[in-house]
C-alpha positions in Angstrom: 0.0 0.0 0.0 2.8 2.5 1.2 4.8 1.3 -2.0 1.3 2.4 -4.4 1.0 5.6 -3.1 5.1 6.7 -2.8 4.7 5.2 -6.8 1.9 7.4 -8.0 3.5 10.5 -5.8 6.5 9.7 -7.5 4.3 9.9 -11.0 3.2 13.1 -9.3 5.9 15.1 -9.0 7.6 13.9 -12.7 4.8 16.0 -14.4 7.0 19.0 -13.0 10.4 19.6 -13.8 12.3 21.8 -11.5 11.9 24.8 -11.8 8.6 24.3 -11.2 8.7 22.0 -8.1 10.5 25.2 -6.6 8.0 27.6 -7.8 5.0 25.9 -6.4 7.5 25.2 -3.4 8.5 29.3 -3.2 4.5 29.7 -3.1 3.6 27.2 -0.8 6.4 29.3 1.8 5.1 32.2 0.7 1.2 31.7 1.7 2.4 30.6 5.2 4.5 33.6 5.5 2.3 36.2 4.3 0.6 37.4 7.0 4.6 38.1 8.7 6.0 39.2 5.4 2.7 41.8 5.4 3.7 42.9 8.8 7.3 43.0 8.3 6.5 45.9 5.3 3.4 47.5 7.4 4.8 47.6 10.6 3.6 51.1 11.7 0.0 50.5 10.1 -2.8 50.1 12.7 -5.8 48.9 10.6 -6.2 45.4 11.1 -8.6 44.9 8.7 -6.4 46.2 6.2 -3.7 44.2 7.2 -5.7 41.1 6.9 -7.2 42.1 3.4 -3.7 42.5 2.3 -2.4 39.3 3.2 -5.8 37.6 1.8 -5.0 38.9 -1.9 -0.8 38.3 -1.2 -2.0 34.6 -0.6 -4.7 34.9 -3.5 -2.1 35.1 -6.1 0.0 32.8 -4.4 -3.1 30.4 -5.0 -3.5 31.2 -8.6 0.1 30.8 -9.3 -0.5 27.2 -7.8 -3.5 26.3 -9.5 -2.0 28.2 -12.9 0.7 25.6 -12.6 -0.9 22.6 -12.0 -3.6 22.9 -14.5 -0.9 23.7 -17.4 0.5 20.9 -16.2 -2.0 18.2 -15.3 -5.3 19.6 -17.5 -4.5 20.9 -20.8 -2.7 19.1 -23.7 0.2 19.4 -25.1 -1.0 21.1 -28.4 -3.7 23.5 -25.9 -0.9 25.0 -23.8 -0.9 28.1 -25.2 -3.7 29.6 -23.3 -3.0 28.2 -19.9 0.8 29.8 -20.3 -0.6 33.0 -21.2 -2.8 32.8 -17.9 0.2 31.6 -16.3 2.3 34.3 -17.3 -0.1 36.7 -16.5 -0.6 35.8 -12.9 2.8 35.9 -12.3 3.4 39.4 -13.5 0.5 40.3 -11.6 1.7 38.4 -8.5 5.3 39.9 -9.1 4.1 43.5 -9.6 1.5 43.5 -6.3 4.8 42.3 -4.6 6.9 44.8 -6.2 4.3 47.8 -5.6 4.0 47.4 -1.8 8.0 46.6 -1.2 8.3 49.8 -3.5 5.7 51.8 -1.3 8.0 50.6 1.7 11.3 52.3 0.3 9.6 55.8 -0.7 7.5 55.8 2.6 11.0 55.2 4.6 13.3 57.2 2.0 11.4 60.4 1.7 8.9 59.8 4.4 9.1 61.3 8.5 8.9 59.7 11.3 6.4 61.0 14.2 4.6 59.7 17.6 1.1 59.6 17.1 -0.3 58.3 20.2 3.0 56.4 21.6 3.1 54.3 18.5 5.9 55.1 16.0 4.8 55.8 12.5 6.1 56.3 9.0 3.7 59.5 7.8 3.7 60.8 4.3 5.0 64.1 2.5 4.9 65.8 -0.2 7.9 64.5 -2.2 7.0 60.5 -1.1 3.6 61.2 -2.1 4.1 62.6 -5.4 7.1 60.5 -5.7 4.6 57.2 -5.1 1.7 58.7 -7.2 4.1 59.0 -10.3 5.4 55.7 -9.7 1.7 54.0 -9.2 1.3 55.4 -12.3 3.9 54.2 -14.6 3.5 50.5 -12.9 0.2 50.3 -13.6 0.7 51.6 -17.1 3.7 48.8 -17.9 1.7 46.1 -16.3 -1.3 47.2 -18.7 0.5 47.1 -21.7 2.3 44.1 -21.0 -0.7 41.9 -20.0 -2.1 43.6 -23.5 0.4 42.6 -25.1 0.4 39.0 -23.4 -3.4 38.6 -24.8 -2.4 39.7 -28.4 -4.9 42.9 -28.4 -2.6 44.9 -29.8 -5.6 47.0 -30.7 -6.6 47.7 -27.2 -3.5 50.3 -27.5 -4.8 52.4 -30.2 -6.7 56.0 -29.7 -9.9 54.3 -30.5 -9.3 50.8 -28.1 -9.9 50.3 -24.9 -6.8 52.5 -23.6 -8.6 55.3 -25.4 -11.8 55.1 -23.8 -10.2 54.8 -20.0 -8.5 57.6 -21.4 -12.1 59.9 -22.1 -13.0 58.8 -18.8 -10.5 59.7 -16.8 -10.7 63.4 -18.8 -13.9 63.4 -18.1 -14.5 62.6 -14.4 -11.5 65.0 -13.6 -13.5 67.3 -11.9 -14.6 64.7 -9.6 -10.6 63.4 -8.3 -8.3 65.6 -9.5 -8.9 68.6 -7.2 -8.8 66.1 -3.9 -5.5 65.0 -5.6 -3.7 68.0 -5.6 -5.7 69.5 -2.6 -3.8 66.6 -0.6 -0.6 67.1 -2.0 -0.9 71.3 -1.6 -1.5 70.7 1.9 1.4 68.3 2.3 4.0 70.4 0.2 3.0 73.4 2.1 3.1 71.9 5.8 0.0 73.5 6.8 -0.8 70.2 8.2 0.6 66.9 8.8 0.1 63.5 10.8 0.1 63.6 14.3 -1.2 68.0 14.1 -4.1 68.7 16.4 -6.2 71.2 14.5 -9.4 73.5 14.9 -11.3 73.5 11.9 -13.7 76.6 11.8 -16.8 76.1 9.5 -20.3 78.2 9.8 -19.8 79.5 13.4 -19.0 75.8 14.3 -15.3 74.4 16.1 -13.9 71.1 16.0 -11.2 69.8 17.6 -9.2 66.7 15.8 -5.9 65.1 15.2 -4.7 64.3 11.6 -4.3 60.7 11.5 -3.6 60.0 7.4 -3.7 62.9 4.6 -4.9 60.4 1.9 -4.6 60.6 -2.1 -8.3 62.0 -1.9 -9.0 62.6 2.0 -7.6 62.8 4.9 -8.3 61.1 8.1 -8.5 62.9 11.4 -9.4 61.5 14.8 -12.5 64.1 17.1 -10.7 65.1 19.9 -14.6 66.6 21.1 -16.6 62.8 20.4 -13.8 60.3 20.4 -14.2 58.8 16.8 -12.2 58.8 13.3 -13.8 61.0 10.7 -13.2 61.4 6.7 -13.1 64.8 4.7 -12.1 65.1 1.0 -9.0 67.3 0.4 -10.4 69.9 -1.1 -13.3 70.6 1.2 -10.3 70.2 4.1 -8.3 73.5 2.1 -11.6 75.3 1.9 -12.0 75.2 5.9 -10.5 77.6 8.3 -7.8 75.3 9.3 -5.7 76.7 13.2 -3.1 74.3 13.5 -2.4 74.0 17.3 0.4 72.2 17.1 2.7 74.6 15.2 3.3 77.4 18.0 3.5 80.8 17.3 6.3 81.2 19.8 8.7 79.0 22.2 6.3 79.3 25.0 3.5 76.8 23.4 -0.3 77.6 22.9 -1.9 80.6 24.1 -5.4 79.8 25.1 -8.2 82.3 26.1 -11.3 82.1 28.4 -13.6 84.5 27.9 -15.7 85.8 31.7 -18.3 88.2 31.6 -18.6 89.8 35.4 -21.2 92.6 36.8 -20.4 95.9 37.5 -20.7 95.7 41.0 -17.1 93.5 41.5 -14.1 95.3 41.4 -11.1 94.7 38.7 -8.4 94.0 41.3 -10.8 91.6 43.1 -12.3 89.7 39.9 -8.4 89.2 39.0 -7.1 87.9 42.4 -10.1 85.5 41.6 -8.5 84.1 38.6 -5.1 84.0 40.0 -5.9 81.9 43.0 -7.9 79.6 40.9 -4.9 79.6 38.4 -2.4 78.8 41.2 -5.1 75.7 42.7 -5.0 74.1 39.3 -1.1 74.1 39.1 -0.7 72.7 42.6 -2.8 70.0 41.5 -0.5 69.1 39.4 -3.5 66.6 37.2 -2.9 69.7 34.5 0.0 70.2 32.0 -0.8 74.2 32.0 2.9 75.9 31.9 3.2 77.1 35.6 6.2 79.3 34.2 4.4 81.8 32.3 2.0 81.9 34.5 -1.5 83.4 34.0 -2.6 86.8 32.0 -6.1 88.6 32.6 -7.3 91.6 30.5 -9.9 93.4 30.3 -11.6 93.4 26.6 -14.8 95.1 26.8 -17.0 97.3 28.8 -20.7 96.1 28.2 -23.5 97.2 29.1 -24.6 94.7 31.4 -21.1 93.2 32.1 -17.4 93.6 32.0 -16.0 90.9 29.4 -12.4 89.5 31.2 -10.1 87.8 28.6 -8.3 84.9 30.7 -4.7 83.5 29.2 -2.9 80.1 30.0 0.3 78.6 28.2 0.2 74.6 27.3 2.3 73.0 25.2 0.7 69.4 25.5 -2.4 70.5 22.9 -4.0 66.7 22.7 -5.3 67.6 26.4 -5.8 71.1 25.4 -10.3 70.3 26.6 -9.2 68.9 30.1 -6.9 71.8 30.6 -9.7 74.4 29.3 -13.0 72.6 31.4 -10.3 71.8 34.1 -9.6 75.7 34.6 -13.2 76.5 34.2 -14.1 74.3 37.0 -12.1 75.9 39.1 -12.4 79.2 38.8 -15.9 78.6 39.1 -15.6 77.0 42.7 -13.2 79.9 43.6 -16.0 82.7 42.3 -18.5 80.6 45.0 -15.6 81.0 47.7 -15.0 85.0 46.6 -18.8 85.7 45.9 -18.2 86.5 42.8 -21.2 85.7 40.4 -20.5 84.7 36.8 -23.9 84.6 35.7 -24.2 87.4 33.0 -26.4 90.3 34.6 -28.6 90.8 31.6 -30.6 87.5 31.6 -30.7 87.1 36.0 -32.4 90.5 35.4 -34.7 88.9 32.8 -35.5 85.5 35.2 -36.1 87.7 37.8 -38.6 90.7 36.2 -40.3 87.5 34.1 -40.8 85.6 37.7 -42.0 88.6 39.1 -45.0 89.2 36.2 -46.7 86.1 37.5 
């Protein structure tokens, strides 16, 4: 029995000479290495689910190299090879150019790329010369492996202005206005260092303030994580250029960010006493110590505007650690509000407890 079956296994394996045997043997490796090979090349990516879809279609052509082999080998005739080694061939060029593309991604990302801390994890993120470097690249890869698998086929006509090549070609002119701006939206932002990964920005849109770190500028969008509601949100390039963009992470001076807190106090409360206020409630939030407000700058109070109802105070702290820049604001807030209780200072702006009070009185 063990005799049989080493006999036709023997059979087997002569139907490949070998070269072959270490193809499908290279594959074989290949398929069981290709979820470390992925990781080895997308080290600093933290999308699983991209990870895993890129390690399903690395072992996909693996597959289809196998399969490509064995039926050229095993199915078709002699005189009916033709096809199957064109469908070989093709594969492996295919196979050969994914790998190519994404080892090729690896060397431009790391050559021309920079590397930045974004949330204690070390990452590779994109600029403008690696971007337009890979985008030009891309390009000319795809276009070789397009003609060649053409040419493979024999549709030599494909190539002509009135083929296939020249109707992708009308397309692409045509839909333009659809990807082209987002393109060179996200490589004017990049070239220009407005923003980049890792950049906590406040994007200013009809009256409206967001708060969010750039995660990825994409070929078409960019990916920023909410600082305010703790999720990952998508906006195309060009929309993101159109935006009131304050980067909050590129400081104006050494000392950090210069953030303001707008009070408005009644009359009746002195200026010296309203400021000793926000002083003692400054120095209670740095001896807590659960705040990275700059202690060495300390605290600066003007006075911005006479109302009249109120006297508008202008309240300004120096941080340098912007991803907390909310807990340092409400945190300081907070406690100036317990130290106004202590002082009997009201915050409440006169105008409207004038209003509660005359509307309670009408019933």
């Amino acid at each position: 029995m063990n005799s049989t079956i080493i006999s036709d296994l023997q059979s087997f394996l002569s139907l490949f000479d070998k070269v072959d045997l270490l193809v499908l043997t290279i594959n074989i490796i290949l398929m069981i290495s290709a979820k470390r090979i992925m990781v080895t090349i997308y080290h600093d990516s933290s999308d699983d689910l991209k990870l895993k879809r890129r390690v399903n279609i690395f072992r996909a052509f693996n597959l289809a190299i196998i399969v490509a082999f064995s039926y050229y080998h095993l199915i078709l005739p002699v005189s009916e090879k033709s096809p199957g080694f064109k469908a070989l061939v093709i594969i492996i060029i295919l196979y050969l150019s994914y790998l190519f593309f994404h080892v090729l991604m690896l060397f431009i990302h790391e050559r021309y790329g920079k590397t930045k801390l974004i949330d204690d994890n070390k990452v590779i993120i994109e600029t403008y010369h690696s971007r337009l470097i890979a985008i030009i690249s891309t390009s000319l890869l795809v276009i070789i492996l397009l003609i060649a698998t053409i040419r493979i086929l024999g549709y030599d006509s494909w190539l002509e202005a009135g083929g296939v090549i020249g109707v992708i070609g009308v397309i692409l002119a045509l839909t333009q206005n659809v990807w082209v701006p987002d393109l060179f939206s996200g490589l004017i932002l990049l070239n220009s260092n407005i923003v980049e990964s890792g950049d906590v920005i406040e994007i200013t849109s009809n009256n409206d303030r967001d708060l969010a770190i750039i995660y990825k500028i994409r070929l078409f969008h960019t990916e920023m994580l909410n600082l305010i509601n703790n999720h990952r949100l998508m906006i195309r390039n060009e929309k993101l250029r159109n935006h009131t963009i304050n980067n909050l992470s590129k400081f104006a001076s050494a000392k950090g960010l210069k953030e303001r807190i707008v009070f408005k106090i009644s009359y009746d409360d002195s200026i010296d006493k309203v400021k000793k206020m926000f002083r003692t409630a400054f120095d209670n939030v740095i001896r807590k110590k659960e705040f990275s407000i700059d202690e060495a700058h300390g605290l600066e109070i003007s006075t911005v505007n006479a109302g009249d109802y109120a006297v508008e105070y202008a309240v300004f702290f120096y941080t340098k650690d912007v991803k907390n820049i909310l807990r340092n604001r409400f945190g300081l807030i907070e406690e100036i509000l317990r130290q106004s209780e202590k002082d009997e200072i009201k915050l409440s702006t006169p105008a409207m407890v004038t209003t509660e009070i005359s509307n309670a009185n009408s019933y």
